[in-house]
C-alpha positions, 0 to 999 in steps of 0.5 A: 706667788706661784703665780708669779713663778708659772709666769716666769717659767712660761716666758723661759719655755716661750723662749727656747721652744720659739728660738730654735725654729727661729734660728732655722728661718735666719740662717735660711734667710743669710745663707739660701734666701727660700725662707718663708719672707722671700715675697719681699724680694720685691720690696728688696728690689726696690730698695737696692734700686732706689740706694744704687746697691748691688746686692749680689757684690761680694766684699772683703772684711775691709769693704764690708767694715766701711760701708757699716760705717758709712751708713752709721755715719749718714744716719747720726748727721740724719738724726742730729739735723732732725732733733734740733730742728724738730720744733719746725717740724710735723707731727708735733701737736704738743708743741715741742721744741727742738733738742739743744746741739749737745743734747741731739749730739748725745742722743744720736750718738747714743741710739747710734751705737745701741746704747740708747742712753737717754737724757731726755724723757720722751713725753717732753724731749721729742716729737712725733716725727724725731720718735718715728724718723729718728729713735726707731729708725736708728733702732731698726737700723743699729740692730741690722747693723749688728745682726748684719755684721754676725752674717758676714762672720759666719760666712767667713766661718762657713767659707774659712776666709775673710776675702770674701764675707757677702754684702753688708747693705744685701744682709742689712736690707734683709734683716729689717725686711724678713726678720726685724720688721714682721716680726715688729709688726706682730708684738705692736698688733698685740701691744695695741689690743692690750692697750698700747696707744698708736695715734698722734693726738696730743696729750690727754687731759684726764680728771682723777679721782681727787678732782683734779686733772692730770696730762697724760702723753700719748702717741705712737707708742705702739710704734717704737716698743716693738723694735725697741725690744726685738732690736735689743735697744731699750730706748723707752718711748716714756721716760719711765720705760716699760714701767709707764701703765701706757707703754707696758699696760699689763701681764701679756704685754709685759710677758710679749716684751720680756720675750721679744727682748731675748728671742733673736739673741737666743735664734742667733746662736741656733743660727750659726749651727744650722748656717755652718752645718755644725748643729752640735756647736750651737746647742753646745754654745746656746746651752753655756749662755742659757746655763749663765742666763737661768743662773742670773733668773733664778738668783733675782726670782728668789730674792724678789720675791723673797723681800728685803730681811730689814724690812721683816723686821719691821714688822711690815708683811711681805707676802708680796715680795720686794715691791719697792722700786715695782709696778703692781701689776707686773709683781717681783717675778716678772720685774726680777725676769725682765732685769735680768733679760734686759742685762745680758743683752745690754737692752736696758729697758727696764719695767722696774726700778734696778737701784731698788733690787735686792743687792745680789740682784743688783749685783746679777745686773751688773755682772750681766752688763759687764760680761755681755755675753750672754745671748747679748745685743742682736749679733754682737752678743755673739761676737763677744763671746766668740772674741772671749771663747775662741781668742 
């Protein structure tokens, strides 16, 4: 059990010591454009040629909300196109059909809007391509959207008008390139030297130790975790989520996708201190939502680890803690740690069972998921909490 607690108290100390120069390099990457990714500029150019963008165009509140939407609306018609007809499609070894209208209407609007709600199980329900071309890609493009919508508040913030609040497709380019996308490509080379597949064979026929087989579902699993985590999305690869042995394959990995679910939410708030120039704002705003988060993850700690009392009184040992709804390898701790991360920044993801928590725990959960203030989504968390604290 000590264990466990060093596990969690080192994930909380990787959180706040990473976060802060983290929120130096975003607020350089939206504000002066020197940060240490400007060797993209290249890629950016292109980007911008390639869609007929002016990056350098300033637009008012009003131009910059419809062409947010815009994009939003191009990608749902994209991926409901795509999901239906996946079944025609390449990358589809295991012969999958497409999704039922409903069904593609549901998922596309549900990752569209970062909520990520999944009717469907992964191994069964998608390809390869709809995986890369359609989940991650809405992934990616849902958390640059909000992280794109918290830069035009602070300019507007910085500026003191909303006449002129910079250039969405310029802050939505630049968050996927110089903060979204390394970033994923850093937890992913870690995810597969844990284990973590990245091929597009089809499913695995395995001989287990009763002598029968078993279909494992594999994939370009390493592929999708990282934004799913880092873009405060959630969408599982399996329908289990973080709990499959393949998605989230031990310790280090769940400890790497814990933290990559809260590290730019945190960075964002440092962000706006250093972006304003108004430093003593941020720490004041970042040590509120951390006062709140670190409530929830010591309350869901203790009573994980505690065990269920009616349980004691069975008779049954609990040294382990409340294991029910739990992957053994992970432990309460960490189950509890992440149920708490995944909630304050409405991600969802999950590497255990929450209707299996203890009911305080539980109750934690709901109120983080309620509140959704604390750290929050990638940029929105902190629209929340500025619609709440300065309403």
């Amino acid at each position: 059990m000590n264990t466990e607690i060093l596990g969690v108290a080192l994930q909380i100390l990787l959180l706040i010591v990473i976060s802060y120069p983290l929120g130096k390099h975003i607020a350089k990457v939206y504000k002066e454009g020197n940060d240490c990714m400007r060797f993209m500029a290249p890629i950016e150019r292109f980007i911008y040629k390639l869609a007929g963008i002016n990056p350098n165009e300033e637009m008012d509140w009003k131009v910059f909300l419809k062409s947010l939407l815009i994009i939003n609306v191009f990608w749902f018609f994209w991926g409901m196109i795509l999901l239906v007809s996946q079944g025609y499609l390449p990358l589809n070894p295991d012969g999958n059909s497409g999704q039922s209208p409903d069904l593609a209407f549901n998922t596309c609007i549900s990752f569209m809007v970062n909520c990520n709600l999944q009717h469907y199980s992964g191994e069964s329900g998608l390809t390869y391509f709809t995986q890369l071309f359609v989940i991650m890609l809405f992934q990616f493009i849902t958390a640059a959207t909000g992280m794109a919508a918290m830069a035009g508040i602070m300019k507007s913030m910085a500026a003191k008008t909303t006449k002129t609040i910079g250039n969405f497709w310029h802050y939505l380019v630049i968050s996927c390139t110089r903060i979204l996308f390394p970033m994923s490509l850093i937890v992913g080379f870690i995810l597969i030297l844990e284990g973590t597949p990245m091929g597009f064979e089809s499913k695995m026929t395995i001989p287990t130790l009763e002598g029968s087989e078993q279909i494992v579902s594999q994939g370009p699993t390493a592929a999708i975790v990282p934004i799913k985590q880092l873009g405060t999305n959630g969408g599982g690869y399996f329908g289990v989520n973080s709990s499959h042995p393949l998605e989230n394959p031990t310790y280090l990995t769940n400890i790497i996708e814990c933290w990559s679910i809260l590290i730019i939410p945190m960075a964002l708030v440092f962000a706006l201190g250093f972006y304003l120039k108004r430093k003593k704002l941020g720490y004041v705003i970042y040590g509120v939502m951390l006062f709140a988060y670190l409530l929830g993850v010591f309350c869901n700690v203790h009573y994980e680890m505690a065990g269920n009392p009616k349980i004691d009184e069975m008779g049954i040992d609990q040294s382990c803690g409340a294991m029910e709804g739990k992957e053994t390898r992970l432990g309460p701790g960490a189950t509890a740690l992440w149920s708490v991360t995944t909630t304050v920044t409405s991600n969802g993801s999950v590497n255990g069972m929450h209707d299996s928590t203890m009911p305080l725990s539980g109750m934690v959960e709901m109120l983080n998921m309620q509140i959704n203030t604390w750290f929050g989504g990638v940029g929105a968390g902190f629209m929340n909490y500025d619609s709440i604290a300065f309403s």
